[in-house]
C-alpha positions as CSV (number, residue, x, y, z in Angstrom):
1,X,0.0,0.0,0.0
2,X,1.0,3.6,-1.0
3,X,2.4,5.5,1.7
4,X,2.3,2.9,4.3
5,X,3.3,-1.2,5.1
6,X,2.2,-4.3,2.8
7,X,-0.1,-6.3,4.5
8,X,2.4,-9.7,4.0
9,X,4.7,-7.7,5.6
10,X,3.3,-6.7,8.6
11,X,1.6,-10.2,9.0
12,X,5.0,-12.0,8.7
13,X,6.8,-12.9,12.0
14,X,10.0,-12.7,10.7
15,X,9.9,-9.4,10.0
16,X,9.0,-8.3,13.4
17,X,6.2,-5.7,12.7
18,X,3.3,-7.5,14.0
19,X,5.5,-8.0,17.4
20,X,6.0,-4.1,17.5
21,X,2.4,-4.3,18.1
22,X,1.3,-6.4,20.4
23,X,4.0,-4.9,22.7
24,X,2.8,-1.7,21.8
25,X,-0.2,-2.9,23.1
26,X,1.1,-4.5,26.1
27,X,2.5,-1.3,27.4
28,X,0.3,1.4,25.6
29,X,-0.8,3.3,29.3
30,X,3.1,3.6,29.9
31,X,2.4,7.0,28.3
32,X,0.1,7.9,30.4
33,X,0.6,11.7,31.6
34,X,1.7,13.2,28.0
35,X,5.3,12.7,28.9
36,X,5.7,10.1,26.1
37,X,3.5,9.6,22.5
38,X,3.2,6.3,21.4
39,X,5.9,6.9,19.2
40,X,8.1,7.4,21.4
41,X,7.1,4.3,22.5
42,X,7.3,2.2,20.2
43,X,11.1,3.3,19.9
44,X,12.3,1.2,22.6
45,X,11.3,-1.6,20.3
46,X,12.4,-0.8,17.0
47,X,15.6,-3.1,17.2
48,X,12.5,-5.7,16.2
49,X,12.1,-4.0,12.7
50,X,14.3,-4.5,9.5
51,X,17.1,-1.5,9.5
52,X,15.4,0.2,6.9
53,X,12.2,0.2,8.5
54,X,13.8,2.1,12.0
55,X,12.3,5.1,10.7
56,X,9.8,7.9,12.7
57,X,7.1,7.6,10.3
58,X,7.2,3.6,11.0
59,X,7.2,4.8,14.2
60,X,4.2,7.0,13.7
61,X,2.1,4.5,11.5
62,X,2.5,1.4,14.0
63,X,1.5,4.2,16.3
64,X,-1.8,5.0,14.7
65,X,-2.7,1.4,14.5
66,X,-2.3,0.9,18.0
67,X,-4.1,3.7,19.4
68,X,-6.8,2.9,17.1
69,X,-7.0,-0.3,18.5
70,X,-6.9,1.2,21.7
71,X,-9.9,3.3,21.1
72,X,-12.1,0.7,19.6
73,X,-11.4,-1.8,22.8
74,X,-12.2,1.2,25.1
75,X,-15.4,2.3,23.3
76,X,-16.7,-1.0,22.6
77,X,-17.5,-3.9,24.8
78,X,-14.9,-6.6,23.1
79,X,-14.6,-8.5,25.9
80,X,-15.5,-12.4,24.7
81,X,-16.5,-11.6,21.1
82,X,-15.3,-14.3,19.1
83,X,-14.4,-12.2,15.8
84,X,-14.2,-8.4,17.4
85,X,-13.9,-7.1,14.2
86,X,-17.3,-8.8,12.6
87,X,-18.8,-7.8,16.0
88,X,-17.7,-3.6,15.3
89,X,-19.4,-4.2,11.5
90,X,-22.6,-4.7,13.5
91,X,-22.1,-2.2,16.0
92,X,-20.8,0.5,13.9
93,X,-20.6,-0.4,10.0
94,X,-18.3,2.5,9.2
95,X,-15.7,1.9,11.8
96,X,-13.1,0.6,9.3
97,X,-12.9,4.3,7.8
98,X,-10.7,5.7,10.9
99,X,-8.3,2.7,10.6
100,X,-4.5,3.6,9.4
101,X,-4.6,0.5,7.3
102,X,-7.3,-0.6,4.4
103,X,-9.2,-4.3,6.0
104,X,-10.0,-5.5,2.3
105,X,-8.3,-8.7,2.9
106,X,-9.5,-11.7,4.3
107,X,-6.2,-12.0,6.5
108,X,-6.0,-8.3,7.1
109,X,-9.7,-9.0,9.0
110,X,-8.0,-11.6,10.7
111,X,-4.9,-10.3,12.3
112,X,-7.1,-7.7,13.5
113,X,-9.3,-9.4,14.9
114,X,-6.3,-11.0,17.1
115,X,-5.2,-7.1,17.7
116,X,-8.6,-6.6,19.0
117,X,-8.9,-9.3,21.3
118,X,-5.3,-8.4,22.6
119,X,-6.3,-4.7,23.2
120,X,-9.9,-5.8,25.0
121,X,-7.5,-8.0,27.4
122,X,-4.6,-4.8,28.1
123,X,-7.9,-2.8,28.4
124,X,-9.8,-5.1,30.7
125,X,-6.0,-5.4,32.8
126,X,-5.9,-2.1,33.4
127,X,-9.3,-1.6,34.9
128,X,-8.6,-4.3,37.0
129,X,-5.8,-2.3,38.1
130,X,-7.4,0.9,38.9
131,X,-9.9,-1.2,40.9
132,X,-6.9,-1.8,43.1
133,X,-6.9,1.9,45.3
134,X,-4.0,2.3,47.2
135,X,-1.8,-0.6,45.6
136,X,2.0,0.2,44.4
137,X,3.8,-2.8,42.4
138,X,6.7,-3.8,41.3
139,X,7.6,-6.3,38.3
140,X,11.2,-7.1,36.9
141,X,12.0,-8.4,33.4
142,X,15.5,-8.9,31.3
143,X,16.3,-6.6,28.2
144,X,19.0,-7.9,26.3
145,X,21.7,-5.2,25.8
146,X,24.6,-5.3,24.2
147,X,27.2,-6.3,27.3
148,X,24.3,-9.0,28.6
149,X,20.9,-9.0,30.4
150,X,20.1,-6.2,32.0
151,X,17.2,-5.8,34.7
152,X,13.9,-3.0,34.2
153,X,11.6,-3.1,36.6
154,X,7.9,-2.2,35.6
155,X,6.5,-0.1,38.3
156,X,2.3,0.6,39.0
157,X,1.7,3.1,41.5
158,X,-2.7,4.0,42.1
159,X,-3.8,7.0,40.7
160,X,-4.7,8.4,44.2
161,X,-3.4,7.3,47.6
162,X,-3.7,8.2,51.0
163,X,0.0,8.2,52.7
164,X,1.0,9.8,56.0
165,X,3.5,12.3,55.6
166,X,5.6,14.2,58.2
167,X,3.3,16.6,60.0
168,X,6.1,19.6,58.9
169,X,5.0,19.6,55.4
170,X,1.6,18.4,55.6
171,X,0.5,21.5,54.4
172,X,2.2,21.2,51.1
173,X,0.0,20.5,48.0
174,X,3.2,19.6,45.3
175,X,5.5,16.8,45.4
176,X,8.5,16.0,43.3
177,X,8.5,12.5,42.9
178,X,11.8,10.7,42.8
179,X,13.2,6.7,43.2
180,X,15.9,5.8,44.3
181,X,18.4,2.5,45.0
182,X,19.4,2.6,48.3
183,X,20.8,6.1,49.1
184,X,21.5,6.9,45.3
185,X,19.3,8.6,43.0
186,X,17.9,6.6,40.4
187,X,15.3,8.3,37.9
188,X,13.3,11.8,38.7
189,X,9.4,10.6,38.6
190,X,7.8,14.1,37.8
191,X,4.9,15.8,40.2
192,X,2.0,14.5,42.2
193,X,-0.5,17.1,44.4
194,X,-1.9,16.2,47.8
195,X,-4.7,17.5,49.7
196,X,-5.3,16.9,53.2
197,X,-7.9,14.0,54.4
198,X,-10.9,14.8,56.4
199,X,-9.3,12.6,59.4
200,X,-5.9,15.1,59.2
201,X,-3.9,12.0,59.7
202,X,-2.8,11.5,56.2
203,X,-2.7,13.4,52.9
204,X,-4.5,12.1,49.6
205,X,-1.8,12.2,46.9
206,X,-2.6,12.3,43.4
207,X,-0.2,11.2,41.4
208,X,-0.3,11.9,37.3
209,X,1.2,9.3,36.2
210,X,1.0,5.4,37.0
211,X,3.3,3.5,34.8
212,X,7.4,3.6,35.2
213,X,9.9,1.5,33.4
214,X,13.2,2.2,35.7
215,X,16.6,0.7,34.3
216,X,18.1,-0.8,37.2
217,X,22.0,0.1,38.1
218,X,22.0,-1.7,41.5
219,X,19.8,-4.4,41.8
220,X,20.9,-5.7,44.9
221,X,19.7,-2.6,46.4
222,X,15.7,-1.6,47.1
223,X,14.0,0.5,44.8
224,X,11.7,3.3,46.7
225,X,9.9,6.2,45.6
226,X,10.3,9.5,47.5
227,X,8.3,11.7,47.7
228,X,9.8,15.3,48.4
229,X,8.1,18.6,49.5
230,X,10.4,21.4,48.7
231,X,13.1,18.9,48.9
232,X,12.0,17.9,52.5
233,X,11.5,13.9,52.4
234,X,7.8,13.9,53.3
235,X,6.9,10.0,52.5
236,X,8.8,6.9,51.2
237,X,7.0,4.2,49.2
238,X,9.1,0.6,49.5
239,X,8.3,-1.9,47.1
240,X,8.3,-5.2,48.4
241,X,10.6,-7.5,46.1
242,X,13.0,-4.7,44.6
243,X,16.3,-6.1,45.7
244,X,17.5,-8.9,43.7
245,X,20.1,-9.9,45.6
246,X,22.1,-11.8,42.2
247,X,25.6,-12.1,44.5
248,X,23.6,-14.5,47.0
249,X,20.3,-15.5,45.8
250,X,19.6,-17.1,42.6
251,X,17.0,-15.2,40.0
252,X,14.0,-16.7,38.2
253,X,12.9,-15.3,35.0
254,X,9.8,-17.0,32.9
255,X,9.3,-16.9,29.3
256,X,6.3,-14.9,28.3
257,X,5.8,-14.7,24.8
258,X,8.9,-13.1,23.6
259,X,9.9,-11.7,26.9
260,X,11.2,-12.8,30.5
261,X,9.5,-11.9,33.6
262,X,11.3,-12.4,37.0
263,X,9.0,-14.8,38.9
264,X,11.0,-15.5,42.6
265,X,14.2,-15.9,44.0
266,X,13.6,-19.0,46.3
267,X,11.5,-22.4,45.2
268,X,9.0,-21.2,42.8
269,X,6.8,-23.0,40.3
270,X,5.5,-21.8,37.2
271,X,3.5,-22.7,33.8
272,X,5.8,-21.7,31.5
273,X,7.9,-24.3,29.7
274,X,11.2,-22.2,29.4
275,X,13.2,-20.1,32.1
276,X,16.3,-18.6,32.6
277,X,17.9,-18.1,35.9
278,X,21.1,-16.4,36.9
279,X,22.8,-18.2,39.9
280,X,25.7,-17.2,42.3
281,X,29.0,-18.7,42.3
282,X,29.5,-22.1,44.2
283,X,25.9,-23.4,43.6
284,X,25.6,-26.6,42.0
285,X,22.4,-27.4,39.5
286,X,21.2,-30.2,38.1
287,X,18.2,-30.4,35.8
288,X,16.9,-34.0,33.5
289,X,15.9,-32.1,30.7
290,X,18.2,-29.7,27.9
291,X,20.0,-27.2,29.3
292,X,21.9,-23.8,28.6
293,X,24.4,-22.7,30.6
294,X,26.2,-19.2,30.4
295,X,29.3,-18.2,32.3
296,X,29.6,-14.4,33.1
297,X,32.6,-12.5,33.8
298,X,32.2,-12.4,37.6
299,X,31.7,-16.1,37.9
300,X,28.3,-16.5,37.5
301,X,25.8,-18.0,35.7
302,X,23.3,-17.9,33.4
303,X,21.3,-21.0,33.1
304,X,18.2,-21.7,30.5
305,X,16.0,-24.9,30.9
306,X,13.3,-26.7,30.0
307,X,12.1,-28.7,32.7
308,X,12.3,-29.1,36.6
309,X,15.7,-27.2,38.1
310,X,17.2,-28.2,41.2
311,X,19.4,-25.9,43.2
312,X,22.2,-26.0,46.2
313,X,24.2,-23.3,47.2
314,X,27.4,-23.7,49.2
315,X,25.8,-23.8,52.1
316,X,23.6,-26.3,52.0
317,X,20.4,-24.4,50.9
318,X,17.9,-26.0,48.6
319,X,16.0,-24.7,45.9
320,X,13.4,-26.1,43.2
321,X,11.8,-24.5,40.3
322,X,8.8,-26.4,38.7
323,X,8.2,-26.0,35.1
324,X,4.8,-26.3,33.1
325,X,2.8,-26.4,36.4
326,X,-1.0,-27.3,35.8
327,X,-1.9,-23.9,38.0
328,X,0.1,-20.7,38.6
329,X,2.0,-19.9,41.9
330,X,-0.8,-18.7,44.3
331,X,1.9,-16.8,45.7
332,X,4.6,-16.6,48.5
333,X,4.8,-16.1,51.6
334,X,5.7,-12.1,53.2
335,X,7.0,-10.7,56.2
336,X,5.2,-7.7,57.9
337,X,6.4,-5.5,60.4
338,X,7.0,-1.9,61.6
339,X,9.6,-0.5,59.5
340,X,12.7,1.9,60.9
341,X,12.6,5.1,58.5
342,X,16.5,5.3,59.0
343,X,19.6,5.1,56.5
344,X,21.3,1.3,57.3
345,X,23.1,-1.7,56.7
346,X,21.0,-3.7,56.2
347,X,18.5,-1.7,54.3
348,X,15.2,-2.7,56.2
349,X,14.7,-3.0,59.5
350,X,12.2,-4.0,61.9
351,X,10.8,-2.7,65.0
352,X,10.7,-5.9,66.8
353,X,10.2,-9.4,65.3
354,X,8.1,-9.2,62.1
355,X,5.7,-11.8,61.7
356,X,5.2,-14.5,59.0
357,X,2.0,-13.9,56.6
358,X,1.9,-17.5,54.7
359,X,-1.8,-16.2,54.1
360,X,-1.2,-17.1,50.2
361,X,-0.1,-20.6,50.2
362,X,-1.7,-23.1,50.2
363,X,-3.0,-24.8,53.8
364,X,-0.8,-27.6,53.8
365,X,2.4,-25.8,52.9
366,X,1.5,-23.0,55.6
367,X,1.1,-25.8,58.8
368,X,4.8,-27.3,57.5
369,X,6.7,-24.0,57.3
370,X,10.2,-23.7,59.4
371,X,11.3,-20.5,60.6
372,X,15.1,-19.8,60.6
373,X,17.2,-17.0,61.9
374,X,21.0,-16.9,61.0
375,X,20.6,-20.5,60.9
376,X,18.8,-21.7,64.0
377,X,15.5,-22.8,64.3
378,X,13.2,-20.0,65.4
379,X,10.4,-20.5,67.5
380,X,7.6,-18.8,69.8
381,X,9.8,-18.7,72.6
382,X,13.1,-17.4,70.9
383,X,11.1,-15.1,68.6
384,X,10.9,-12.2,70.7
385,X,14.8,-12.6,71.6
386,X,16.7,-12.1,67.9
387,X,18.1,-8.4,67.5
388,X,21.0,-7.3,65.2
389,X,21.5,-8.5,61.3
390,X,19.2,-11.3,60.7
391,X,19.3,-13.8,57.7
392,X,15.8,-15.2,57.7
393,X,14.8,-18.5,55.9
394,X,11.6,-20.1,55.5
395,X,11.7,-23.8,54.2
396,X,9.0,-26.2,53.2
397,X,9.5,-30.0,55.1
398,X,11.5,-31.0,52.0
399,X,14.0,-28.4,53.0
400,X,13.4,-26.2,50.0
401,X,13.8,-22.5,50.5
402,X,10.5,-20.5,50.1
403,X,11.3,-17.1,51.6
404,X,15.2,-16.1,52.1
405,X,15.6,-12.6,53.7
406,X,17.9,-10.4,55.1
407,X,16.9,-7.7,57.5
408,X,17.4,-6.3,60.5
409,X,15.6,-6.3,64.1
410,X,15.4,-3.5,66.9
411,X,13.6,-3.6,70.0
412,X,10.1,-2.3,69.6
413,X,9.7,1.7,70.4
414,X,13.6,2.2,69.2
415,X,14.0,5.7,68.1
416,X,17.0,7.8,67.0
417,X,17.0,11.4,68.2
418,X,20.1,13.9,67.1
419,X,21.3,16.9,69.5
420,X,23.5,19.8,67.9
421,X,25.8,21.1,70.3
422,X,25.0,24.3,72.3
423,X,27.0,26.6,74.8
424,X,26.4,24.2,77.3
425,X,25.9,20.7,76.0
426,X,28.0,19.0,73.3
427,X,26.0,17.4,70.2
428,X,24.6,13.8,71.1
429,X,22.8,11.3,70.1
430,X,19.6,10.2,72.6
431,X,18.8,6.5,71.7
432,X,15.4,5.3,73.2
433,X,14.6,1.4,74.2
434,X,18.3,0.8,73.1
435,X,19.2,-1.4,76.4
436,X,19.3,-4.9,74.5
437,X,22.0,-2.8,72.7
438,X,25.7,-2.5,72.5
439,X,26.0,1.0,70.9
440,X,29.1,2.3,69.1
441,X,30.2,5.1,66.7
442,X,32.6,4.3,64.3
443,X,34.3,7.4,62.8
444,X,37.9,8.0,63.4
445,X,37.1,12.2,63.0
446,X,34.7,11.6,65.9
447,X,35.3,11.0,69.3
448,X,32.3,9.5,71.5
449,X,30.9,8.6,75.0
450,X,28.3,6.4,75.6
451,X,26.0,6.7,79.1
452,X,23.4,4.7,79.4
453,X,20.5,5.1,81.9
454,X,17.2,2.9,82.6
455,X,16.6,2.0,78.4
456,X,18.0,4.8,76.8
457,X,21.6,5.9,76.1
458,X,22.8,9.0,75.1
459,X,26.3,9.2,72.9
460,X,28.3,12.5,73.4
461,X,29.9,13.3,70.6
462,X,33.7,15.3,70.0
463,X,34.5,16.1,66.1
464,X,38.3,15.6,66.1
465,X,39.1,17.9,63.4
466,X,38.2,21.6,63.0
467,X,34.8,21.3,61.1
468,X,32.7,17.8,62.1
469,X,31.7,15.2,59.4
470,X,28.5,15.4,57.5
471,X,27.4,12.4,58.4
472,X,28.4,8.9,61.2
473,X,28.2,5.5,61.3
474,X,26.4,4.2,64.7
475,X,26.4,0.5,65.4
476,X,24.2,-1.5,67.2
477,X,24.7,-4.7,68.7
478,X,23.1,-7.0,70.1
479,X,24.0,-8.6,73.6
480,X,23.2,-11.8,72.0
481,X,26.7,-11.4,69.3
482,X,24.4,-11.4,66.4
483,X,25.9,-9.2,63.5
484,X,25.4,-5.4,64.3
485,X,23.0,-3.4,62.2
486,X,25.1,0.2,61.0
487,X,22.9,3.4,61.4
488,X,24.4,6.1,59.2
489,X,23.4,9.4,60.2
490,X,23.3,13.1,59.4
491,X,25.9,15.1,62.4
492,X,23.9,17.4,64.2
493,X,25.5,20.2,63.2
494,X,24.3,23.7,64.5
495,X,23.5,25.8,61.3
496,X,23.3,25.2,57.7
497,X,26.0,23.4,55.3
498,X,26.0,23.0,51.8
499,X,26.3,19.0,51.0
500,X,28.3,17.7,47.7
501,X,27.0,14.5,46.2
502,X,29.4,12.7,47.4
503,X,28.0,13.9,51.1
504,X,30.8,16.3,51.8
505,X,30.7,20.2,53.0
506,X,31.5,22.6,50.4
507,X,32.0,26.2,50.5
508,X,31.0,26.3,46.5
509,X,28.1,28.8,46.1
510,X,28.2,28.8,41.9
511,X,26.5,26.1,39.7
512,X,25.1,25.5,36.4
513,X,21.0,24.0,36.7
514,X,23.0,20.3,35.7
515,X,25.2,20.3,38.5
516,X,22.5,21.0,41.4
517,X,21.5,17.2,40.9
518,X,22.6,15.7,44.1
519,X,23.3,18.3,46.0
520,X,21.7,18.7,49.4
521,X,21.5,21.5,52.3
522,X,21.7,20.1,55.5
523,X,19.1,22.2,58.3
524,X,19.4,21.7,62.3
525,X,19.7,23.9,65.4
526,X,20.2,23.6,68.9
527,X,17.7,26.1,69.9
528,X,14.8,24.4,71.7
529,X,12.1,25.8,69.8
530,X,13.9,25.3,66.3
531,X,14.3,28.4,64.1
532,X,13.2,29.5,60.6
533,X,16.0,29.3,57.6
534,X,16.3,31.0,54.4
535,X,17.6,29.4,51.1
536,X,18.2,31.9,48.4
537,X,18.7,30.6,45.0
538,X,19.7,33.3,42.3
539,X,19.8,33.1,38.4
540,X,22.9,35.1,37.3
541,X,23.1,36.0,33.6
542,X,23.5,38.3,30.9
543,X,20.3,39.5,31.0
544,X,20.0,40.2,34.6
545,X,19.3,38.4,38.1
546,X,16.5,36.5,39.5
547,X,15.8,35.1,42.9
548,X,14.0,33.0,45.0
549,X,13.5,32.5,48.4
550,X,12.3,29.8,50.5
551,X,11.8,29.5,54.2
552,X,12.0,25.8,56.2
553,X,11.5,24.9,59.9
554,X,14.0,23.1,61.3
555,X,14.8,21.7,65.1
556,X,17.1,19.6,66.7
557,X,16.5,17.0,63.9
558,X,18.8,17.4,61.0
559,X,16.6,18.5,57.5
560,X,18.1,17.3,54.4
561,X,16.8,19.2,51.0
562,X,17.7,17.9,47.8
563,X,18.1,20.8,45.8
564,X,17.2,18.9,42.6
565,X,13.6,19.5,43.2
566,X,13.9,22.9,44.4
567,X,10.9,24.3,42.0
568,X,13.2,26.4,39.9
569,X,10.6,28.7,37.5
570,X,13.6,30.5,35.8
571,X,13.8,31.0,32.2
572,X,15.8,28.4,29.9
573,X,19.0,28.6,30.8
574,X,21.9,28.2,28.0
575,X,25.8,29.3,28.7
576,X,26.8,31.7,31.1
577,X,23.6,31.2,33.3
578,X,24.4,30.0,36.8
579,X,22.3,29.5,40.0
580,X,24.1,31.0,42.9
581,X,23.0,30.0,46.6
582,X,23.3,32.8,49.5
């Protein structure tokens, strides 16, 4: 056809077109929001087409198709039709007219008709979605790249959800959205606008968009999403699964269609007849059907099969993955708990013991599950006893791993509290319900004194050097001689510094717009009824200057403000432009 693609073309396999499509299809609300067309798309699937086709006005045309699909499965009930596109000749005879390609062939009709039916089910999956208020999800799949497999993660987040933010900004109605991998900054998320709830103890957040696709850099680290209010971290979203922990665990990915979805990283079973899985070094496999097997450059592997996998670390632990399983995975069993909103080794940790939800497996499974911590059998009556770094297993009788975690354990009601220094008191730390604790700071620039009284301590603190650190390492120990858990903390400094990304003072007050990303300004006082700062950011350049200030609360507490989402309304800025800080 003139202008366009041959039918033969498009239908043929080989040729990659008609895949374009359906994952066109598949992630069509990803631009959801404006930020992306369906072009733009479609572009990170292209590699698909034939060179000469990796054009924008492919782009454009597959586009049109799509959306067009799009609109007929949202205007029309397609839903169990068994030829969607003689149903739409009934229901509107003139629907063909709109479509980007002529449907005067008999197998033009029918690919369509498979289009159709494959819209009506992305259509019918997101509505299912919405249904779900409140819920924020997190999926993993492989793109291939051209060093190896690299790890996206697919991220959902509700169109409205009520969080509870700290009561300092609850007034604030405009969030910068941000996630991050561990302490690092990953990918800035855009805006979301909150209003307060009738009960005043939460805010209803509105986010505007719903759909992330986040390239991974750290996997073993958790993903979060931060949200900041004038660069104050007012809420932090975890997503349960994020770490893939490659160096320890192995990784399950299933074949879906043309694609590879990470399923689990302990005994899993699944319906698909193919999967790959990347395992640690010293694990030994054995499988009775084909198998594929991969070595990487840091000694691990990759390992592709096509029927039952049996796994052993090291150390003894068990794993099985069940191919072409009759029914899919109900699901596996979670941990829930209070989670410590503090910076740490390891990442996640619990106030007091977090219990075992095996609410998604199935009855027998749950009355058979062993509980392990660091290796011991873990019952009702040690429970309540494990503090410190804990390496949590749960295993079915057969000794296969079904939950492997690593977190760590504080006594219930532990809090942190930070103390700048005054004229009469030095800076200190005040740690509450710490007695089942050993407490240390480990900074040779800092010296320290620990007092302890009843169940809290308090930790003087003595910077060695002229100016004190930006931030300390506190360890925690339990009396026990479990591993410690490492705090790392902002110093309560007295005043305002300016904080590099690589979390060190500096006395730099000039930058261009690019460098601001991962800076911070670090807020605390000593005064007992906190105190108002100002941050003044000016535009200098040839055309003149312009400023803005902003004004944040701050107590004994350090604030940290990223200045990355500092709402900068300044005009484009090209060379010679450059934000100054006062």
């Amino acid at each position: 056809m003139e202008g366009g693609l041959p039918w033969p073309l498009v239908q043929s396999e080989s040729h990659g077109f008609g895949r374009v499509v359906r994952k066109g299809l598949k992630y069509f609300y990803r631009t959801e929001g404006g930020l992306r067309t369906t072009a733009d798309l479609l572009a990170d699937f292209e590699q698909e087409l034939p060179q000469t086709f990796r054009t924008l006005e492919t782009r454009q045309l597959l586009a049109g198709i799509i959306e067009q699909l799009m609109f007929l499965a949202t205007r029309y009930e397609l839903r169990g039709k068994a030829d969607p596109a003689q149903y739409l000749d009934e229901a509107n005879p003139q629907w063909w007219r709109d479509f980007p390609l002529p449907l005067d062939e008999g197998n033009a009709r029918r690919l369509i008709s498979e289009w159709l039916r494959d819209a009506s089910r992305r259509r019918a999956e997101r509505e299912a979605e919405r249904a779900e208020v409140g819920r924020f999800s997190c999926a993993h799949r492989l793109i291939e790249r051209p060093g190896g497999w690299r790890i996206r993660s697919e991220v959902t987040i509700p169109r409205e959800a009520r969080l509870p933010v700290d009561p300092l900004v609850a007034n604030t109605t405009r969030f910068e959205l941000a996630f991050f991998e561990g302490d690092r900054l990953l990918a800035r998320a855009g805006t979301a606008y909150g209003q307060q709830s009738d009960d005043q103890s939460a805010l209803s957040v509105r986010f505007l968009r719903t759909q992330f696709s986040i390239d991974r850099a750290h996997s073993c680290d958790e993903l979060t999403l931060r949200l900041l209010a004038n660069g104050r971290l007012a809420h932090t979203v975890r997503f349960e699964q994020s770490a893939l922990d490659e160096q320890e665990l192995p990784l399950v990915f299933e074949c879906r269609g043309d694609e590879w979805w990470f399923v689990a990283s302990v005994s899993c079973s699944t319906t698909s007849g193919r999967v790959r899985v990347h395992i640690p070094e010293r694990f030994n496999y054995s499988c009775e059907g084909a198998l594929g097997v991969r070595e990487n450059t840091d000694g691990t592997l990759w390992l592709e099969a096509t029927d039952d996998l049996h796994l052993t670390s090291d150390t003894g632990d068990r794993y099985t993955i069940v191919l072409k399983s009759s029914q899919e995975q109900n699901g596996q069993p979670t941990l829930k708990g209070h989670v410590a909103h503090y910076e740490s080794v390891p990442q996640v940790v619990y106030l007091g013991w977090p219990t075992l939800d095996a609410s998604n497996v199935t009855e027998e499974s749950r009355v058979h599950l062993q509980e392990f911590a660091n290796r011991r059998p873990l019952t009702r009556a040690n429970g309540g006893e494990q503090l410190g770094s804990i390496r949590y297993f749960a295993k079915n009788p057969l000794g296969e791993i079904l939950l492997q975690r690593r977190f760590g354990v504080v006594p219930a009601g532990f809090a942190i509290q930070t103390f700048p220094a005054s004229s009469s008191k030095p800076a200190r730390l005040v740690l509450k319900n710490a007695r089942p604790l050993d407490l240390q700071v480990i900074d040779s620039t800092i010296k320290s004194r620990v007092e302890v009284s009843d169940q809290d301590a308090t930790i003087t603190l003595e910077p060695l050097g002229d100016e004190p650190p930006s931030f300390l390492t506190l360890e925690a120990r339990p009396h026990s001689g479990a591993a410690p858990i490492q705090f790392r903390l902002t110093y309560p400094y007295h005043g305002a510094r300016l904080l590099g990304s690589d979390g060190a003072p500096i006395t730099r007050r000039n930058f261009t717009l690019a460098e601001l990303l991962g800076l911070r300004v670090a807020l605390s006082t000593s005064a007992a009824n906190g105190a108002e700062f100002c941050l003044q950011l000016e535009l200098a350049s040839r055309d003149g200057r312009c400023a803005r200030h902003y004004f944040v609360r701050a107590g004994n507490t350090p604030v940290l403000l990223s200045l990355f989402s500092r709402p900068l309304k300044y005009p484009s800025t090209g060379l010679g432009r450059f934000p100054q800080m006062a």
